[in-house]
N, CA, C and O atoms as a DFTB+ gen file, in Angstrom:
692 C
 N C O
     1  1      30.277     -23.333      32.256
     2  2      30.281     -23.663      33.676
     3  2      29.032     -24.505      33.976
     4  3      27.957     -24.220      33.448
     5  1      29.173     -25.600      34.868
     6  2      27.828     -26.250      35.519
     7  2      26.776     -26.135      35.985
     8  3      26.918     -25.623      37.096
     9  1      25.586     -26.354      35.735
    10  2      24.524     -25.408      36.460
    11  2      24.841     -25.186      37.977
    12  3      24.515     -24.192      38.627
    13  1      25.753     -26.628      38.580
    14  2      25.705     -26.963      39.515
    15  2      26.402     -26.045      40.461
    16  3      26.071     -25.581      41.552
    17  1      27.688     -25.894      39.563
    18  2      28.727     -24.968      40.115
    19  2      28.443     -23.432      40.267
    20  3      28.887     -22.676      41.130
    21  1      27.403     -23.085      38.980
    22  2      26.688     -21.513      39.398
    23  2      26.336     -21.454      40.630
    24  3      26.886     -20.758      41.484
    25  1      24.811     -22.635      40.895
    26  2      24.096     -22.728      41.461
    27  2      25.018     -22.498      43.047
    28  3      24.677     -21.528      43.725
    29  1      25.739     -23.073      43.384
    30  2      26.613     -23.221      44.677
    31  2      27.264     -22.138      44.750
    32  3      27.486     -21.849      45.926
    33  1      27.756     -21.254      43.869
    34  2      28.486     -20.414      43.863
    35  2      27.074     -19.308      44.070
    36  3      27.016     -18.552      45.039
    37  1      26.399     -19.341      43.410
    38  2      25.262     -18.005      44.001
    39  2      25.191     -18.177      45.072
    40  3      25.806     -17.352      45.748
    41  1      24.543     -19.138      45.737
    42  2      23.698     -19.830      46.913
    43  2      25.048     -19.001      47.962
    44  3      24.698     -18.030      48.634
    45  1      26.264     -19.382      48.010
    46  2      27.441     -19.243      48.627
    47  2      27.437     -17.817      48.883
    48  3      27.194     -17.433      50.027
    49  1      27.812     -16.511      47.435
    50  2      27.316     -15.453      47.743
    51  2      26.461     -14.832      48.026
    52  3      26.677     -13.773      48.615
    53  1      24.914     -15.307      47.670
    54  2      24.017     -14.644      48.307
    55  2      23.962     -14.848      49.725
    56  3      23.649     -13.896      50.440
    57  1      24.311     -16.328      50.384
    58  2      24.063     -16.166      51.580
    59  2      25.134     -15.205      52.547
    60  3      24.837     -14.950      53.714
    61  1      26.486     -14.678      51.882
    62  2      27.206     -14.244      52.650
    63  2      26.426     -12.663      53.004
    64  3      26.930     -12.106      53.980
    65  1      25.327     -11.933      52.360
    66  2      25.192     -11.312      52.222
    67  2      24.272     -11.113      53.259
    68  3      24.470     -10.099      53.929
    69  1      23.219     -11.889      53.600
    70  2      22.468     -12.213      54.619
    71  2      21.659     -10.823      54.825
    72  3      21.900      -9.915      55.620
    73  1      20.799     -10.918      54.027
    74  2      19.675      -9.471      54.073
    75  2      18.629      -9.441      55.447
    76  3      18.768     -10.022      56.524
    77  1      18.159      -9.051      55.244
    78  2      17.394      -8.689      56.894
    79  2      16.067      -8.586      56.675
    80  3      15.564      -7.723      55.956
    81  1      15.580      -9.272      57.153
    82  2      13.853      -9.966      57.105
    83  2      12.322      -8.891      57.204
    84  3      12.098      -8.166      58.174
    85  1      11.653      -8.972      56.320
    86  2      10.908      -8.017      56.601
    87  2       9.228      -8.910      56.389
    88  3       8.960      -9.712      55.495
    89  1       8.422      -8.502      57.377
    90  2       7.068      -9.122      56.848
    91  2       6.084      -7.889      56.012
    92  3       5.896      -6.784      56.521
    93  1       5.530      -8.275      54.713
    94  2       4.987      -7.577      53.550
    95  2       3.359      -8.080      54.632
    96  3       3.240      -9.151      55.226
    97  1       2.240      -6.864      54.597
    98  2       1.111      -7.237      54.942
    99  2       0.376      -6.478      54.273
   100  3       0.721      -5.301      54.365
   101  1      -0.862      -6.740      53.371
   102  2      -1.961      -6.311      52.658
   103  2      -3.097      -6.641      52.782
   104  3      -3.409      -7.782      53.124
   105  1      -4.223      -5.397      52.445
   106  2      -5.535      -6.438      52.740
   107  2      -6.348      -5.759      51.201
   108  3      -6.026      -4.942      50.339
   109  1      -7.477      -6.587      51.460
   110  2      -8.507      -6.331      49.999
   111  2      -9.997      -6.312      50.717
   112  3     -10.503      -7.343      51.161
   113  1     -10.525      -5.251      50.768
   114  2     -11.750      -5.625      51.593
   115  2     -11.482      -5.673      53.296
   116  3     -10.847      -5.001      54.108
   117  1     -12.253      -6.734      53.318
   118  2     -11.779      -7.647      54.710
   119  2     -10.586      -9.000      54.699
   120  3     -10.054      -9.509      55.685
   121  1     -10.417      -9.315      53.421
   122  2      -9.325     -10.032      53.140
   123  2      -7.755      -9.545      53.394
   124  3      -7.116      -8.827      52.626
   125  1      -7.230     -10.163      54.790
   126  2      -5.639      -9.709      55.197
   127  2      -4.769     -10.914      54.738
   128  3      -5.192     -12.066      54.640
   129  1      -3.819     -10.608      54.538
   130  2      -2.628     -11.389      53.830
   131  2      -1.533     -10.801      54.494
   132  3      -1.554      -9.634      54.885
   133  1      -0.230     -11.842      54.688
   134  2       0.873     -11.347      55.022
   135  2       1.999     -12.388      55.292
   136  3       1.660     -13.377      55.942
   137  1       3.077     -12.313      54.950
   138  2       3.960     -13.147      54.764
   139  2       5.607     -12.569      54.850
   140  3       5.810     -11.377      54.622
   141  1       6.808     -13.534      55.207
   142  2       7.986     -13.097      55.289
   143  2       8.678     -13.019      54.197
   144  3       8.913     -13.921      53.393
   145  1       9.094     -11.621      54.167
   146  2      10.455     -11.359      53.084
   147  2      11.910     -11.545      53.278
   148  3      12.506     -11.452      54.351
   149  1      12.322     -11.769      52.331
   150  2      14.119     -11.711      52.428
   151  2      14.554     -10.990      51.294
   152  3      15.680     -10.533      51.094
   153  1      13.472     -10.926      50.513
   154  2      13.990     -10.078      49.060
   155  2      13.461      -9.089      49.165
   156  3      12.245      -9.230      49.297
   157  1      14.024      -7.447      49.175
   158  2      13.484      -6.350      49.377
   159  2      14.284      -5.564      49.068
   160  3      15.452      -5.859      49.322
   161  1      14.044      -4.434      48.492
   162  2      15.092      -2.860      48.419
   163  2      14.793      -1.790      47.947
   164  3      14.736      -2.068      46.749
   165  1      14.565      -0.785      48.033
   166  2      14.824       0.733      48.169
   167  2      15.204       1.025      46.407
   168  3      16.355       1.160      45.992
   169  1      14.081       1.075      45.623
   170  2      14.489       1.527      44.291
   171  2      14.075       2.985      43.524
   172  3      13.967       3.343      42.351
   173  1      13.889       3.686      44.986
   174  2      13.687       4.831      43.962
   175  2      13.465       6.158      44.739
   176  3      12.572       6.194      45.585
   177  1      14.164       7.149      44.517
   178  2      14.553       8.587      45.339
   179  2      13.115       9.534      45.502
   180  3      12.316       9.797      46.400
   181  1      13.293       9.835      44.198
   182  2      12.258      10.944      44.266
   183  2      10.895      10.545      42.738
   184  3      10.821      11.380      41.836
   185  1      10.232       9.619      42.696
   186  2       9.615       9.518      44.359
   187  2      10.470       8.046      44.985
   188  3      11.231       7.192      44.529
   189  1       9.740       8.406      46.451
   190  2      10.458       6.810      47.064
   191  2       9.532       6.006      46.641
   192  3       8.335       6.269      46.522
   193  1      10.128       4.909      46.383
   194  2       9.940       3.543      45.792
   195  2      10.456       2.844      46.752
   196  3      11.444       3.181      47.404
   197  1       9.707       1.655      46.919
   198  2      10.340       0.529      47.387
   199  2       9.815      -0.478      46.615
   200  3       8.802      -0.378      45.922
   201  1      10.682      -1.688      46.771
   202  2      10.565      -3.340      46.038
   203  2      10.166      -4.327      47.239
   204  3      10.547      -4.066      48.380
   205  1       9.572      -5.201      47.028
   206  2       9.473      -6.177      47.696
   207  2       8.852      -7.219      46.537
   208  3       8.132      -6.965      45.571
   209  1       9.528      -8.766      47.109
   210  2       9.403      -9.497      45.920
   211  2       8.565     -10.830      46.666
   212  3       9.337     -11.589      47.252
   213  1       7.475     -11.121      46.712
   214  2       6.532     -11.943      47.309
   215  2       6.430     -13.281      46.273
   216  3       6.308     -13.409      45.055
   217  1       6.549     -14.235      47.461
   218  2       6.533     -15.835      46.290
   219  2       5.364     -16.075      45.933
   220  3       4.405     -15.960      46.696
   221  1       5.277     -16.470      44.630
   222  2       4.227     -16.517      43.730
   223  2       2.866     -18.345      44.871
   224  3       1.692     -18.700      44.767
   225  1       4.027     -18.805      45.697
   226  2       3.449     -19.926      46.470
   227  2       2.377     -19.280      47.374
   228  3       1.241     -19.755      47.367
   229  1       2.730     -18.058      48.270
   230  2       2.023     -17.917      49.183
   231  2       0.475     -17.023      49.036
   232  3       0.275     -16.241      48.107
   233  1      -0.302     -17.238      49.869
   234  2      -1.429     -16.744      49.988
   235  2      -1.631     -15.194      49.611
   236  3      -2.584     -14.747      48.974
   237  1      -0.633     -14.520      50.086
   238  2      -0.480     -13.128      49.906
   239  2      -0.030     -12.539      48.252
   240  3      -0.503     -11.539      47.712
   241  1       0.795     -13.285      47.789
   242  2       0.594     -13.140      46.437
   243  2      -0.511     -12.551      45.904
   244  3      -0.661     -11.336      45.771
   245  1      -1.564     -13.700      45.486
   246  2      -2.790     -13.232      45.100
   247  2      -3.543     -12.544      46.112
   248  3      -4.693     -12.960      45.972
   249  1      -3.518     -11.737      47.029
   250  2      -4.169     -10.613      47.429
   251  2      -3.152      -9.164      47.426
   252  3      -3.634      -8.077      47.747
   253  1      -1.821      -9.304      47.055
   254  2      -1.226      -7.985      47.007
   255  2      -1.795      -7.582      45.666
   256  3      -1.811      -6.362      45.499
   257  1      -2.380      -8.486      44.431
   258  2      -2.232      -7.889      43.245
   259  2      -3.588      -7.753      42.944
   260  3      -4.097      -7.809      41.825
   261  1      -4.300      -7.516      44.333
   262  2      -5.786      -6.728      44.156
   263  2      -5.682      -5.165      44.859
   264  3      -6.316      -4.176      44.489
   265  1      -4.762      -5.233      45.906
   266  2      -4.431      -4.346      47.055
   267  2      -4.263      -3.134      46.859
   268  3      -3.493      -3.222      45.902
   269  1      -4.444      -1.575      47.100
   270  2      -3.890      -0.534      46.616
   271  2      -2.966      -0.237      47.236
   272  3      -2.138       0.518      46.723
   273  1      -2.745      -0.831      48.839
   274  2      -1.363      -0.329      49.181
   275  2      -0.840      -1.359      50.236
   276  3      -1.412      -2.363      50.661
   277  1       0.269      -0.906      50.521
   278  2       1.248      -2.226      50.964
   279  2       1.960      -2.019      52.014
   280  3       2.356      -0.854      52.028
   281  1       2.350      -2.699      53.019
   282  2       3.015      -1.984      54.436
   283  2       4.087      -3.310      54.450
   284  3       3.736      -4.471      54.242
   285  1       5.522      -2.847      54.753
   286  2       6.506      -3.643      54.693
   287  2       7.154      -3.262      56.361
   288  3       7.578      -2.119      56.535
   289  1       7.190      -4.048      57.280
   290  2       7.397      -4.261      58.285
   291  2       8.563      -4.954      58.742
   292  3       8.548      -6.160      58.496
   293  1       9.780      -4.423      59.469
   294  2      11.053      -4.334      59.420
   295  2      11.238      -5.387      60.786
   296  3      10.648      -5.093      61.825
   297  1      11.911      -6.362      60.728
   298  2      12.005      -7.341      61.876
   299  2      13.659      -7.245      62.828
   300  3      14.775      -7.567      62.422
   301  1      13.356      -6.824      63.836
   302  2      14.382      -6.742      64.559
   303  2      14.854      -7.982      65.143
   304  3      14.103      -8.949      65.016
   305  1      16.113      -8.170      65.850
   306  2      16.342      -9.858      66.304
   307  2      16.011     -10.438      67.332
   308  3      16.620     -11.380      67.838
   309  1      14.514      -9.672      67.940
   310  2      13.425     -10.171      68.851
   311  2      12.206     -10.490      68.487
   312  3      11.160     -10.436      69.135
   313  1      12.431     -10.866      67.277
   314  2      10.919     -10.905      66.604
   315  2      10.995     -12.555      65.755
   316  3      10.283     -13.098      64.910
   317  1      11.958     -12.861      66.323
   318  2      12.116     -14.571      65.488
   319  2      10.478     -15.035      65.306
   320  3      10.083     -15.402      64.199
   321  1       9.385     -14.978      66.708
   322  2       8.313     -15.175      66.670
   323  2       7.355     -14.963      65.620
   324  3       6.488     -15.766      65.275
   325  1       7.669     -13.332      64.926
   326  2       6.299     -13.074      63.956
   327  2       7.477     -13.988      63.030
   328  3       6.806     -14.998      62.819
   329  1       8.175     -14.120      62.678
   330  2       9.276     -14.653      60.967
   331  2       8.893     -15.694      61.338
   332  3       8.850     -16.372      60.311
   333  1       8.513     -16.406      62.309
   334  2       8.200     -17.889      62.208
   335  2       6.657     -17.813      62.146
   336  3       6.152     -18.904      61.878
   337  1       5.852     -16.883      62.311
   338  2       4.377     -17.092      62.451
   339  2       4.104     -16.656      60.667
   340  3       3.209     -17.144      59.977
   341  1       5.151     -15.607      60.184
   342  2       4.543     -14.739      59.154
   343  2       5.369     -15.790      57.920
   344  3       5.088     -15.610      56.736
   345  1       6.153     -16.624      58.228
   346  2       7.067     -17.205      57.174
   347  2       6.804     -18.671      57.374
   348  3       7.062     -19.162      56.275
   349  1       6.512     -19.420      58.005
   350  2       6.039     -20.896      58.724
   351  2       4.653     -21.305      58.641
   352  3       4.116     -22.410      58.555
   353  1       4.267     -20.254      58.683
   354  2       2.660     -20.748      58.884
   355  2       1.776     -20.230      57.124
   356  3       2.147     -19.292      56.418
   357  1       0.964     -20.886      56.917
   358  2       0.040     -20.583      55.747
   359  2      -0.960     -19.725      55.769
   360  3      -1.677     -20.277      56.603
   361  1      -1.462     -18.876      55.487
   362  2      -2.705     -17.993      55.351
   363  2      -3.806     -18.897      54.749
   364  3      -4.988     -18.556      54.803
   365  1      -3.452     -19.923      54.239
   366  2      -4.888     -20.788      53.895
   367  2      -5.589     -21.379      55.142
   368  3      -6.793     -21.544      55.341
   369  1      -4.347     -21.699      56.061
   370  2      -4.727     -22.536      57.757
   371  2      -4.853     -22.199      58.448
   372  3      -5.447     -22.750      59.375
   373  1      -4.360     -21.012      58.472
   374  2      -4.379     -20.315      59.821
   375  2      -4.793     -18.743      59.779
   376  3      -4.614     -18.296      58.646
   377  1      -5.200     -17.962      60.520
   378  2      -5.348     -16.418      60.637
   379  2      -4.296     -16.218      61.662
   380  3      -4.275     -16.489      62.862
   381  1      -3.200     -15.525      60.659
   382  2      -2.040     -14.675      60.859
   383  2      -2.274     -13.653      62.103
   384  3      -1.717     -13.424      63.176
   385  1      -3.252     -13.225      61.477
   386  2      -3.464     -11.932      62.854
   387  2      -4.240     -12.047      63.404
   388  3      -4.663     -11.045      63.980
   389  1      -4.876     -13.231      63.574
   390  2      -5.384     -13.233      64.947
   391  2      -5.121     -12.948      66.500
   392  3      -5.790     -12.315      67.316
   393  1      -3.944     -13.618      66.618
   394  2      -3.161     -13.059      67.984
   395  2      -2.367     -12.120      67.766
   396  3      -1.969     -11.722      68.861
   397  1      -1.868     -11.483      66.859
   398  2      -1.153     -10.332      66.232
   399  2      -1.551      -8.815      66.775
   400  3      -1.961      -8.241      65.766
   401  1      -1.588      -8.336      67.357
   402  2      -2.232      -6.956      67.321
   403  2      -1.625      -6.030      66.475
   404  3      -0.418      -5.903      66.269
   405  1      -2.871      -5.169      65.834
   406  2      -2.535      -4.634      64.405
   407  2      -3.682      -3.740      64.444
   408  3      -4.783      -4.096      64.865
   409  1      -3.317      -2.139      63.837
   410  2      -4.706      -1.446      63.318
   411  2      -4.211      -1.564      62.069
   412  3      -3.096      -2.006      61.794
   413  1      -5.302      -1.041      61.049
   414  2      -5.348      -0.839      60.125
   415  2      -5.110       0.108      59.197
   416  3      -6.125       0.795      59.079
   417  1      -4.201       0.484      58.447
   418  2      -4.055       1.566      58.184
   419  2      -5.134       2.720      56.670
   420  3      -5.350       2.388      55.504
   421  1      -5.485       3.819      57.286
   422  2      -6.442       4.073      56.201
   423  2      -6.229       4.023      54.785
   424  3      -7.135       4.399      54.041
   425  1      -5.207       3.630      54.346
   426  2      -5.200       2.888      52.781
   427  2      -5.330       1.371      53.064
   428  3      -5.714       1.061      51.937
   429  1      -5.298       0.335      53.658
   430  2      -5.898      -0.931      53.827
   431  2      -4.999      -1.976      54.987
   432  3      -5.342      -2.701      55.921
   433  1      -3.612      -1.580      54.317
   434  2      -2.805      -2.655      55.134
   435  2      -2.476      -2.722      56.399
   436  3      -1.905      -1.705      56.792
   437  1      -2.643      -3.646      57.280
   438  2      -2.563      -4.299      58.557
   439  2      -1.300      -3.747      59.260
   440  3      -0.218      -4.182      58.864
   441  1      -1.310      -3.230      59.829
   442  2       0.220      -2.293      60.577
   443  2       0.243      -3.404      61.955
   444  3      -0.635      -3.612      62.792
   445  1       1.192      -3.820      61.853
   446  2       1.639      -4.671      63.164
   447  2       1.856      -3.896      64.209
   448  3       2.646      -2.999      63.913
   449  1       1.428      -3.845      65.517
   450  2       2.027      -2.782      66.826
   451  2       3.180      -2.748      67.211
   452  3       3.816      -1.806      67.684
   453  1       3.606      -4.270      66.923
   454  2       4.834      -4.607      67.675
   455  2       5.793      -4.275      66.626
   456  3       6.951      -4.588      66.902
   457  1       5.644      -3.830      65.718
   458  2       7.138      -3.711      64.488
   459  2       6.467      -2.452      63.639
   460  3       5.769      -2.218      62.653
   461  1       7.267      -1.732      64.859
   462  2       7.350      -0.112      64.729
   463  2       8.126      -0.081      63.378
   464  3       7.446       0.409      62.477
   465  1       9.210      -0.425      63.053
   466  2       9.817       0.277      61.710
   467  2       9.130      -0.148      61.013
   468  3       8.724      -1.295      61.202
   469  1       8.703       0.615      59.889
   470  2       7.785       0.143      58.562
   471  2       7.717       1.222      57.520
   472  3       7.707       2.450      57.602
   473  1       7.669       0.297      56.414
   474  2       7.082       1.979      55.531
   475  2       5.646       1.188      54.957
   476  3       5.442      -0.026      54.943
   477  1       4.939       2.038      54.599
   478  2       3.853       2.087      53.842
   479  2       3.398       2.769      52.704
   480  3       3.119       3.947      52.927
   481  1       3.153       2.174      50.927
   482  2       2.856       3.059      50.146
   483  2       1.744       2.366      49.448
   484  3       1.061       1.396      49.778
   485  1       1.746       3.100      48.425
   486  2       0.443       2.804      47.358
   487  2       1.419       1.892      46.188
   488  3       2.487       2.190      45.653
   489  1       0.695       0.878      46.084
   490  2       1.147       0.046      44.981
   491  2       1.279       0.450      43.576
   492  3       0.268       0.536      42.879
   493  1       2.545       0.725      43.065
   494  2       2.488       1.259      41.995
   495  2       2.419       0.204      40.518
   496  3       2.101       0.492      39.364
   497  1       2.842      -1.044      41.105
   498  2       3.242      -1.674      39.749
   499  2       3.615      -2.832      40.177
   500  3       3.980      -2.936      41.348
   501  1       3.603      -3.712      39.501
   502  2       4.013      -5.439      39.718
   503  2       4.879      -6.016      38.533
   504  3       4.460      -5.836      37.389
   505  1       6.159      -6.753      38.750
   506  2       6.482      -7.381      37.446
   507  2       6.633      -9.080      38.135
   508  3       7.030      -9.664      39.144
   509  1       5.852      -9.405      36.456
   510  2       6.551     -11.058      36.960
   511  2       7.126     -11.384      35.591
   512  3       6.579     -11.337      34.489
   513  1       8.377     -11.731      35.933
   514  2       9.526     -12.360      35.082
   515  2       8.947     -13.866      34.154
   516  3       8.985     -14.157      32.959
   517  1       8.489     -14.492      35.228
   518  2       7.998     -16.101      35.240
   519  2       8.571     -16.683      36.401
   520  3       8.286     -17.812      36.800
   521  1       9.327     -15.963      36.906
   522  2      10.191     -16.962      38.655
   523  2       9.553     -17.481      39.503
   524  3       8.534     -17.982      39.027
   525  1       9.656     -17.623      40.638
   526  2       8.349     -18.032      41.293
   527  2       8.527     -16.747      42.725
   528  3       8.240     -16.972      43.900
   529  1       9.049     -15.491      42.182
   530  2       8.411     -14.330      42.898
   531  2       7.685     -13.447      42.025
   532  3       7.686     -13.614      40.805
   533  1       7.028     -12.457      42.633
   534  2       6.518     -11.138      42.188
   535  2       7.417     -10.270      42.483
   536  3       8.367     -10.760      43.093
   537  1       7.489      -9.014      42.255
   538  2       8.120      -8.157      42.393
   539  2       7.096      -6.884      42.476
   540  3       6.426      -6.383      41.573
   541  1       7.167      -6.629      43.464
   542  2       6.086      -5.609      43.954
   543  2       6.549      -4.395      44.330
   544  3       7.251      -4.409      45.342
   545  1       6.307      -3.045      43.663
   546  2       6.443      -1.617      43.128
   547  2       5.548      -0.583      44.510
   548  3       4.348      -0.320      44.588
   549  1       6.617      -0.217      45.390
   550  2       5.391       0.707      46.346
   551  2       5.921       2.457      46.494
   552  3       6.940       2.628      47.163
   553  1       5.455       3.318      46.076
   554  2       5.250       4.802      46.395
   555  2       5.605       4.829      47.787
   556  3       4.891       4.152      48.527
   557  1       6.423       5.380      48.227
   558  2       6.313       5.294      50.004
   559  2       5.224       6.689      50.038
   560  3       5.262       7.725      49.375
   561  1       4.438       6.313      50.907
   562  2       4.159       7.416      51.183
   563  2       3.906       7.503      53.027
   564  3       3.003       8.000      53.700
   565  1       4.492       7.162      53.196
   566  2       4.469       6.650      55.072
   567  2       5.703       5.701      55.626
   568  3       5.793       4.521      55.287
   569  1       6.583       6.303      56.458
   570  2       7.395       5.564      57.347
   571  2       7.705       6.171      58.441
   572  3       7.728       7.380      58.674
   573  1       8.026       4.986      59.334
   574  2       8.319       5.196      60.739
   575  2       9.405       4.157      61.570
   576  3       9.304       2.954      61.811
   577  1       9.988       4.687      61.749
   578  2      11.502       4.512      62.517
   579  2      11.571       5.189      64.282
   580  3      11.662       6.297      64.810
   581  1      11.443       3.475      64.800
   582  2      11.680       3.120      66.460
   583  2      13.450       3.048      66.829
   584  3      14.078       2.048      66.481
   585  1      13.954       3.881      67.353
   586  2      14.916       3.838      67.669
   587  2      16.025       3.391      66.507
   588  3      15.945       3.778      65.341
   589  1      17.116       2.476      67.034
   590  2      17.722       1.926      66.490
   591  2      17.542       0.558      66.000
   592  3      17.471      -0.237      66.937
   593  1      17.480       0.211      65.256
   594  2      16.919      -1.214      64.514
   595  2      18.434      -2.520      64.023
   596  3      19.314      -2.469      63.164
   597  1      18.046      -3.623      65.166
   598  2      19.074      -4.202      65.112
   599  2      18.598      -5.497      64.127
   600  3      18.318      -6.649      64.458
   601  1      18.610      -5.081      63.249
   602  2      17.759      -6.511      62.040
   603  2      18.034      -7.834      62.254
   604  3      19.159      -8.225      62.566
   605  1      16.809      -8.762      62.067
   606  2      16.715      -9.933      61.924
   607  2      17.036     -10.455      60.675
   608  3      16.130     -10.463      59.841
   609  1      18.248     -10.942      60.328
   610  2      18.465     -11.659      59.372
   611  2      18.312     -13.308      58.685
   612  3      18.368     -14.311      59.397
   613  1      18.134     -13.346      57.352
   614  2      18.123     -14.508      56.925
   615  2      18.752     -15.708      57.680
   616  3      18.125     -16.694      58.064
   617  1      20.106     -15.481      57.843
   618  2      21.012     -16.255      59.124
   619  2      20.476     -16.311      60.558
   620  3      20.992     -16.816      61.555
   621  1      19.411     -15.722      60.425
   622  2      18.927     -16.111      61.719
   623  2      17.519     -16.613      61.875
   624  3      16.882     -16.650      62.927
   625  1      17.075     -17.038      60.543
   626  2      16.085     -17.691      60.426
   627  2      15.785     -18.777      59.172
   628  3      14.697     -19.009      58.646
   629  1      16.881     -19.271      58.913
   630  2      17.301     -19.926      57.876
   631  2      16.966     -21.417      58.084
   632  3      16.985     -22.128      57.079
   633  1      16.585     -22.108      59.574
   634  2      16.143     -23.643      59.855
   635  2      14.572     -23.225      59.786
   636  3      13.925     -24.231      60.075
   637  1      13.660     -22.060      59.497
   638  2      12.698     -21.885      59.314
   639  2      12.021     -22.552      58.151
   640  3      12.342     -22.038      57.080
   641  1      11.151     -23.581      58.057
   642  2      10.433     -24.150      57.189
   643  2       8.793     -23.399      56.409
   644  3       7.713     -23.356      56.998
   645  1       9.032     -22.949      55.151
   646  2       8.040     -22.158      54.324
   647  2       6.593     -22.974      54.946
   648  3       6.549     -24.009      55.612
   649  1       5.531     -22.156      54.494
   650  2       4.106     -22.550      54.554
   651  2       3.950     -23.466      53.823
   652  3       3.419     -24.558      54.031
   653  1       4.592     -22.887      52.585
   654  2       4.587     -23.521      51.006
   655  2       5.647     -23.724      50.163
   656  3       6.407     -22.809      49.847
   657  1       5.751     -24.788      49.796
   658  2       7.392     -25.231      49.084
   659  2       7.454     -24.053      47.504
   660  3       6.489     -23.808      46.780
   661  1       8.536     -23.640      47.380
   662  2       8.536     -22.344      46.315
   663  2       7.627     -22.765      45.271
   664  3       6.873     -21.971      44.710
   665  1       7.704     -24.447      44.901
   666  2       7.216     -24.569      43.373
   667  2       5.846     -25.079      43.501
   668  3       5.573     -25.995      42.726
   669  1       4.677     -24.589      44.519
   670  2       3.398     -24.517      45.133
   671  2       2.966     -22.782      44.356
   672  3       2.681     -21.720      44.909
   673  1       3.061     -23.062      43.241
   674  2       2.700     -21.550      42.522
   675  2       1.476     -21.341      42.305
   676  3       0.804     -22.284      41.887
   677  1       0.893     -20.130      42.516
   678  2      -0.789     -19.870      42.418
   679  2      -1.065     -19.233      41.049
   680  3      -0.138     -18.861      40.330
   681  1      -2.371     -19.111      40.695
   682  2      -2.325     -18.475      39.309
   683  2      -2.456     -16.573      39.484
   684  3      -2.137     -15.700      38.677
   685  1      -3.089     -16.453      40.959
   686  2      -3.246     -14.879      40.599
   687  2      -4.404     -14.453      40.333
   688  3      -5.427     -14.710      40.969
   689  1      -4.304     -13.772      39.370
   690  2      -5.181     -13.071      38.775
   691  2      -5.288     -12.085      38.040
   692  3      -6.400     -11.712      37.665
């Protein structure tokens, strides 16, 4: 088969699938990072695990893989604003949370006020394939659930333009 014809044929099913947007936020020190997800999931019972898979392009990359813990922040379909501030904008240009209001949570990461659903754990583990994501390993050890959560999906933020084009890859560390 064609690369071409895979390629269209993934692109086709993944988008029918249309996952629901979450912003990943970490800090190191005084160093905050944070950026929009579309790749995320729930890999593990007892203990809870969660995945989140951060592009190797953005700023946050290289500060999740200093970080001990990680807060994944659940976007409802009134929040187009942070997916365009947290997915549009660069952490090299701009400070994310500056107008953001956020405490901090006592393992490190930046808890947004306004995006009550979230979980928060301790970073257990990182894999990189060679793709141009990470795949980032979190312990839940903290979540919280605002009502009913009507998710912001990919399809609804899909004319959104990255900080950084995917193949803008950092080295890490």
């Amino acid at each position: 088969m064609a690369e071409e014809v895979v390629e269209d044929s993934f692109d086709r099913m993944t988008a029918a699938l249309d996952p629901p947007m979450a912003v990943v936020t970490v800090a190191d020190g005084d160093e905050r990072a944070g950026c929009l997800v579309g790749f995320h999931c729930q890999s593990g019972i007892d203990p809870l695990r969660y995945c989140v898979f951060v592009s190797k392009a953005n700023r946050t990359f290289e500060v999740v893989q200093r970080c001990s813990a990680v807060a994944v922040h659940f976007l409802g379909v009134g929040d187009a604003d942070l997916a365009e501030l947290f997915g549009a904008e660069t952490g090299d240009d701009v400070d994310k949370f500056a107008g953001t209001p956020f405490d901090l949570h006592p393992d490190g990461p930046p808890l947004l006020r306004r995006l009550a659903n979230r979980i928060v754990g301790r970073r257990v583990g990182t894999y990189d394939d060679g793709g141009d994501h990470l795949c980032v390993t979190i312990e839940v050890s903290g979540a919280a659930a605002d009502g009913e959560l009507a998710p912001l999906r990919l399809g609804d933020v899909e004319e959104l333009r990255p900080g950084h084009d995917p193949d803008e890859r950092r080295s890490g560390r």
